[in-house]
C-alpha positions in Angstrom: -54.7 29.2 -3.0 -52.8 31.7 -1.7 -50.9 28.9 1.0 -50.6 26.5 -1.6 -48.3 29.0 -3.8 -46.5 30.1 -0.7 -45.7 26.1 -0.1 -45.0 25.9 -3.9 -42.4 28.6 -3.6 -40.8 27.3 -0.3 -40.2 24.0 -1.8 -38.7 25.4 -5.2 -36.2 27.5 -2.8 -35.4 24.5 -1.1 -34.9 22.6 -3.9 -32.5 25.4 -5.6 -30.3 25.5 -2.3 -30.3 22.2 -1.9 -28.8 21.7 -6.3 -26.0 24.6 -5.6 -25.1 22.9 -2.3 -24.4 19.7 -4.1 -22.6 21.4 -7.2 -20.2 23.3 -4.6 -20.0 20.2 -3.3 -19.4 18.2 -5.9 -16.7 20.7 -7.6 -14.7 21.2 -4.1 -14.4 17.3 -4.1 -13.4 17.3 -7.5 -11.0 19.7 -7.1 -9.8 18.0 -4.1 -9.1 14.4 -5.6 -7.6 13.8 -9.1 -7.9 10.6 -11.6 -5.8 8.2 -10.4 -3.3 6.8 -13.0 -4.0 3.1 -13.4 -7.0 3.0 -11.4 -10.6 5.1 -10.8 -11.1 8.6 -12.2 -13.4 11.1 -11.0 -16.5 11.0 -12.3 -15.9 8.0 -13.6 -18.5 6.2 -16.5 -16.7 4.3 -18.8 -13.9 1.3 -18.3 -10.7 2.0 -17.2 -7.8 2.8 -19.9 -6.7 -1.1 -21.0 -3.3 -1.5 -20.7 -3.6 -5.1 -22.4 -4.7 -6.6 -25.2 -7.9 -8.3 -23.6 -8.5 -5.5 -22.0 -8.7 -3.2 -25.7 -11.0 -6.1 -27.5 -13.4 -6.1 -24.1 -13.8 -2.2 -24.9 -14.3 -3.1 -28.5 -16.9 -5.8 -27.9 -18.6 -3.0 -25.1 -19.2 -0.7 -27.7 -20.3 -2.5 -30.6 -22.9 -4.2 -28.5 -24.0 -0.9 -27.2 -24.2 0.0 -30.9 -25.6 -2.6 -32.3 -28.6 -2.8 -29.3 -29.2 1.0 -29.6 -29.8 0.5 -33.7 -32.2 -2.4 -32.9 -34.0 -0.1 -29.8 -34.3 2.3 -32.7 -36.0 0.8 -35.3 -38.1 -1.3 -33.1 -39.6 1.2 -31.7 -39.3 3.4 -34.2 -41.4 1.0 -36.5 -44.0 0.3 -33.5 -44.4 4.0 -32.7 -44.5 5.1 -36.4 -47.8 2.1 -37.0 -49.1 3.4 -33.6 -49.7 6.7 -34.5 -50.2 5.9 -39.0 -53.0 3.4 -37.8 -54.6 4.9 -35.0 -58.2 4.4 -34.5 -58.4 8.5 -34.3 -57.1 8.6 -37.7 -59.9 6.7 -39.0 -58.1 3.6 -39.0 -60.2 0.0 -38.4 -59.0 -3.2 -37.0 -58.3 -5.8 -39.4 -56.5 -9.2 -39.9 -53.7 -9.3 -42.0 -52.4 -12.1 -43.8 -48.9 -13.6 -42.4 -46.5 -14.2 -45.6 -43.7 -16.7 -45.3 -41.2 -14.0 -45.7 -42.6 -12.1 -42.3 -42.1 -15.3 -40.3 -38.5 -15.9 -42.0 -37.6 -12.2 -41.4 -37.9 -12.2 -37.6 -36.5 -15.3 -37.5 -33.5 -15.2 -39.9 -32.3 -11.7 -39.0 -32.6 -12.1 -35.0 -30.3 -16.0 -35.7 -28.0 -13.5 -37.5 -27.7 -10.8 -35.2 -27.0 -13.2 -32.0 -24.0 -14.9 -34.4 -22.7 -11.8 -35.1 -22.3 -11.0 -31.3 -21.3 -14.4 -30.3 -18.5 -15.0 -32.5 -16.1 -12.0 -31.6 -17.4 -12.7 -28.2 -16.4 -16.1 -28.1 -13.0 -15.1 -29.3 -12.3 -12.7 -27.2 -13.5 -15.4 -23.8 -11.4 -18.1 -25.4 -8.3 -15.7 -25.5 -9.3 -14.9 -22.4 -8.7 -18.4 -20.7 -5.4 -19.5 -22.9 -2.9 -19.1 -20.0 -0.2 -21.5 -22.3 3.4 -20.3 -22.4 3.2 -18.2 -19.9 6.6 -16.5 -18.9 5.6 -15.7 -15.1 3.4 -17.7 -12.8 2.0 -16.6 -9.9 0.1 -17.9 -7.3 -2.8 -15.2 -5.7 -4.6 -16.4 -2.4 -7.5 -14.8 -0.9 -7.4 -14.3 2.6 -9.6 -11.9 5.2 -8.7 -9.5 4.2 -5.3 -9.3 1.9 -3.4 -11.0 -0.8 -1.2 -13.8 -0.3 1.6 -13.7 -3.8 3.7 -16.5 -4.7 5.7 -16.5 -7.5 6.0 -20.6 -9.0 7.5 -20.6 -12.6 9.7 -17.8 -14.0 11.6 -15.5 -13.1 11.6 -14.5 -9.4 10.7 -17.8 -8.7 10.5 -18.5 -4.9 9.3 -15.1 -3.9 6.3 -14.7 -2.0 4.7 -11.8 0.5 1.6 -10.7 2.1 -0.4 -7.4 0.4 -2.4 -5.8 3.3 -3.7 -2.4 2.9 -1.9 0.5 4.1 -2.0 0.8 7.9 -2.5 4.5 7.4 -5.5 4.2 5.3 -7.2 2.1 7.6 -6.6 4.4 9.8 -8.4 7.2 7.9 -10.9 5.2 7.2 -11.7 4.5 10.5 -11.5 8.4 12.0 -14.9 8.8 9.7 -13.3 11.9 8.2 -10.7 10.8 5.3 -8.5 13.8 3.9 -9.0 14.0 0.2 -6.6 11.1 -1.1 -6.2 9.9 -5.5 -5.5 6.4 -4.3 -7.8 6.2 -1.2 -8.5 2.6 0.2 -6.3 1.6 -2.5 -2.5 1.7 -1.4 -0.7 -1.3 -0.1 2.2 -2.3 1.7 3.4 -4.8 -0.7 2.2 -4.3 -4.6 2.4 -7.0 -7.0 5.7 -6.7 -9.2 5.5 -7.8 -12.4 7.7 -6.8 -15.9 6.4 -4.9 -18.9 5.6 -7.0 -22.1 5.5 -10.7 -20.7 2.3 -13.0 -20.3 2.1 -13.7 -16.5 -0.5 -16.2 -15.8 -2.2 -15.8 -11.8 -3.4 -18.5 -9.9 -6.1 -18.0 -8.1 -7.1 -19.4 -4.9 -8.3 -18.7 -1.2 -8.2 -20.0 2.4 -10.8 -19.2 4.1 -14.1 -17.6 2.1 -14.6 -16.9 -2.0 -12.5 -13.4 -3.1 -11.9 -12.6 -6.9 -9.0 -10.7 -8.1 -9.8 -7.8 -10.4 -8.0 -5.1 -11.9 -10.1 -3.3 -14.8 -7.2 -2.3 -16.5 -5.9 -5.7 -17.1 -9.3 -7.0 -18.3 -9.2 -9.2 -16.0 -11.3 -11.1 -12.9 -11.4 -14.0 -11.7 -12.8 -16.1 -8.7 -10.9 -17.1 -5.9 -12.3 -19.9 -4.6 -11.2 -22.1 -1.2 -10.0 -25.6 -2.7 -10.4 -24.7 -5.8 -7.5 -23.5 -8.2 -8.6 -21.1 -11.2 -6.7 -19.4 -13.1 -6.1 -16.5 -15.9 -3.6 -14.1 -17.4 -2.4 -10.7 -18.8 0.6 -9.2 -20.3 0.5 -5.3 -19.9 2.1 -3.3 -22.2 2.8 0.0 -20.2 4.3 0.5 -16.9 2.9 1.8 -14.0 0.8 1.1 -11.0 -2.8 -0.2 -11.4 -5.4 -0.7 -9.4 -7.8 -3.4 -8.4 -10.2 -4.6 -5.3 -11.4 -7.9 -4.6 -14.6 -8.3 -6.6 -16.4 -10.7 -4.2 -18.0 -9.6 -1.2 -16.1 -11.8 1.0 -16.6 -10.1 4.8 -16.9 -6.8 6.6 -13.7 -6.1 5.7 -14.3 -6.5 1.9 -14.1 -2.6 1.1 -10.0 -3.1 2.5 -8.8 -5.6 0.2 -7.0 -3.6 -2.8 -4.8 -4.7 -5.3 -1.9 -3.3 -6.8 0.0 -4.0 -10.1 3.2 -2.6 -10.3 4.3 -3.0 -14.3 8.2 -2.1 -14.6 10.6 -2.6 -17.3 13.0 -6.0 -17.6 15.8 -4.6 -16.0 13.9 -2.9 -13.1 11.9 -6.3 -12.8 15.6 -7.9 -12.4 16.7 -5.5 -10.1 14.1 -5.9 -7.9 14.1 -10.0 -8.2 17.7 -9.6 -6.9 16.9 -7.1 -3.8 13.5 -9.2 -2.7 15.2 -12.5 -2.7 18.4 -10.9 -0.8 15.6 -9.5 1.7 14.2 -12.8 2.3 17.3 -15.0 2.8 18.1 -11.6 4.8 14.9 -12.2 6.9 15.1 -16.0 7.3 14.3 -17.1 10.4 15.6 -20.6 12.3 11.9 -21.4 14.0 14.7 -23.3 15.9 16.4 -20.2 17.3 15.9 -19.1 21.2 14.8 -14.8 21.2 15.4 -12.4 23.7 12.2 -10.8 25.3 13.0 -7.5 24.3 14.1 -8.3 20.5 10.7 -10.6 19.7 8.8 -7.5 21.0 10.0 -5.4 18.7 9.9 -7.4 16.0 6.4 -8.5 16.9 5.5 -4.3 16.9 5.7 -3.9 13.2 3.8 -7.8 12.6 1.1 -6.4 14.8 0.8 -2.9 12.7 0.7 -4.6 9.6 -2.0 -7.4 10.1 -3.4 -6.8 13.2 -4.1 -3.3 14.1 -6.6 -2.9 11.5 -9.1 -5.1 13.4 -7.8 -5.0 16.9 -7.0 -1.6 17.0 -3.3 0.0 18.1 -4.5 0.0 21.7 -5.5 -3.3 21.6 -9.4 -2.5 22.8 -10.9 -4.1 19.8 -14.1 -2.7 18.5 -18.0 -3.7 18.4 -17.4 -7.9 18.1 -13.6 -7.5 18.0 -12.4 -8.7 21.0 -10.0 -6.5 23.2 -6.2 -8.0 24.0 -5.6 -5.6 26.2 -6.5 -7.5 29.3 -7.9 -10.8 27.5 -7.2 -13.8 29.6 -6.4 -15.7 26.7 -3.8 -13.1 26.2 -2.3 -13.0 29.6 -2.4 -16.9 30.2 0.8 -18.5 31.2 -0.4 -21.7 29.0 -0.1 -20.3 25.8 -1.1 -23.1 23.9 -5.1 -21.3 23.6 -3.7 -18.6 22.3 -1.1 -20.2 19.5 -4.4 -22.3 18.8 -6.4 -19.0 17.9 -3.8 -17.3 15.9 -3.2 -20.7 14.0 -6.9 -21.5 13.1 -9.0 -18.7 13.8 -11.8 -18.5 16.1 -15.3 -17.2 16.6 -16.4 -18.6 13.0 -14.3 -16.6 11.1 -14.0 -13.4 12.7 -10.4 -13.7 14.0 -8.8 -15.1 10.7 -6.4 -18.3 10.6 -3.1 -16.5 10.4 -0.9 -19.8 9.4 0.5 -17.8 6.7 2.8 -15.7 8.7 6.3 -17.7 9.8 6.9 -18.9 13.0 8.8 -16.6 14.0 6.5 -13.3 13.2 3.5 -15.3 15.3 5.9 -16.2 17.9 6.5 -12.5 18.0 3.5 -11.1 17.4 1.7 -13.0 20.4 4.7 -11.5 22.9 3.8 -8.3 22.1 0.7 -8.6 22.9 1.5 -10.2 26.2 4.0 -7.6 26.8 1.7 -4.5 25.9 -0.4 -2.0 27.2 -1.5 -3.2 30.2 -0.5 -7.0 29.7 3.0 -6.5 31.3 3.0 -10.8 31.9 6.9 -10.7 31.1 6.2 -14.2 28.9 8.2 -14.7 25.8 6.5 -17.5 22.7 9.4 -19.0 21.5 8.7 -20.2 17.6 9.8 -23.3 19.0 6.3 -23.5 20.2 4.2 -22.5 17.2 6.2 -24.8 14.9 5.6 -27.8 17.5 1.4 -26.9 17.1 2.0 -26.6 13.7 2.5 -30.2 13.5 
């Protein structure tokens, strides 16, 4: 007896160390990262603040469900507990056979019919809102990729834009040191956020190239598939500025947990502003696939292609990691033919591991692949012209 309360009160002290060291826990990493505006809050257990219309009535239609089941879970058991006990054989209570009336079996009928109507009909009004993408004032295209965003903007103002969304190099690069510093927006910042003006329906495309994604941002109310040769599509008109928040919803790859999305909502004349600065970057950064490069000037331009879509897998060192193949030293890398090499980086290899990259000009794949050939240990002194990848292109 006298071991088995000894055991008793070892576990208990266990136990009670174990609760405080979790609470301190728990309240240093609280203090340490705030609620993100737009996106996940600490602690986090309901929806995120809507922003949009759709995103208020799905609230609306999450609560009174809630509601409505809760009353029901209430007085059905309530009514089942309440004869359980009243009847009880204890109690003095005998089986018996009771007689069914008509209006019993219309009651559990009627009322049930009733009570599925009255959740289906707001429901249904809220799903067909939910898919009327007509008269929309912005349309954009959103492709899925491993692992980022392709946007292109088709109908509306900004028309003719589009970019890559990857996930901030430096995140990644938290991530992977296994010890992140305390960070609001962690896994969730990206190079290129999604632009869009206050107050006007933009309608996004959805789409992918290679597996199925989903693009979801809670505040928006909205997700929807991404799906390769397929085209879906649904909308949103915010009506507050700001940045929000959103990750791809479909597990789509081991790199799923680095595919944010962010919303940047800005007013009419900040939207115009920056329609005028993007498109003057882009004619800025037109390239003639036609033109010949120096060595020294496609390295450096292929240094910040690498760091944006490459380094995240390959690492900056370019030793790869576990099935990630190495570039230092690769033989594919170093090869004077480079047609293997434009082949890889065009299509992918290895069934999906090294993404297709055909999104990325000419010119940034041209430069991209002389970096590697000119880095680390791969001194090879071989320049890919964008002559090249345009001719395998074809």
């Amino acid at each position: 007896m006298h071991s088995l309360r000894n055991r008793w009160t070892t576990i208990r002290t266990v136990a009670t160390t174990l609760a405080l060291s979790a609470g301190a826990w728990s309240t240093v990493a609280a203090q340490a990262v705030k609620d993100l505006a737009g996106g996940p809050a600490v602690n986090q257990l309901n929806f995120h603040p809507p922003v949009t219309r759709i995103a208020e009535e799905q609230h609306w239609l999450h609560w009174f469900m809630m509601v409505l089941c809760a009353v029901i879970f209430v007085i059905v058991f309530g009514v089942m507990f309440y004869s359980i006990l009243k009847h009880r054989k204890a109690a003095g209570h005998k089986a018996r056979e009771l007689p069914e009336p008509i209006w019993v079996e219309l009651g559990w009928t009627i009322v049930p019919l009733l009570i599925v109507i009255g959740m289906a009909l707001p429901a249904t009004k809220v799903l067909v809102a939910q898919k009327d993408t007509t008269n929309s004032d912005l349309t954009i295209k959103a492709t899925g990729m491993q692992w980022k965003w392709g946007y292109d903007y088709l109908k509306g103002e900004g028309e003719g834009i589009g970019f890559l969304s990857t996930l901030d190099n430096n995140q990644r690069l938290m991530s992977n040191s296994g010890k992140p510093e305390p960070t609001d927006d962690y896994l969730l910042r990206v190079d290129n956020p999604l632009v869009v003006p206050v107050n006007k329906k933009v309608r996004i495309i959805t789409t992918a190239n290679d597996v199925i994604h989903a693009w979801m941002v809670p505040a928006f109310g909205v997700k929807q598939d991404a799906i390769p040769g397929f085209v879906r599509d649904t909308w949103f008109r915010a009506e507050k500025t700001g940045d929000f928040y959103g990750q791809c919803a479909e597990l789509c790859g081991k790199e799923h947990a680095y595919m944010p999305i962010h919303v940047k909502v800005v007013s009419a004349e900040e939207y115009t502003a920056w329609v005028t600065d993007r498109k003057k970057a882009m004619a800025a950064a037109a390239d003639d696939p036609t033109k010949v490069w120096t060595l020294a000037d496609l390295v450096k331009r292929g240094e910040s292609v690498y760091a944006a879509n490459c380094a995240a897998c390959h690492q900056a060192n370019g030793k790869g990691a576990g099935p990630i193949k190495p570039l230092d030293g690769s033989a594919i890398v170093t090869a004077t033919d480079h047609g293997k090499m434009i082949e890889v980086v065009l299509n992918g290899a290895a069934g999906g591991s090294m993404p297709s990259w055909k999104q990325l000009s000419d010119t940034e794949l041209a430069a991209v692949m002389t970096f590697a050939k000119n880095n680390w240990s791969n001194k090879t002194e071989q320049i890919v012209q964008p002559a090249e990848v345009l001719a395998a292109r074809k």
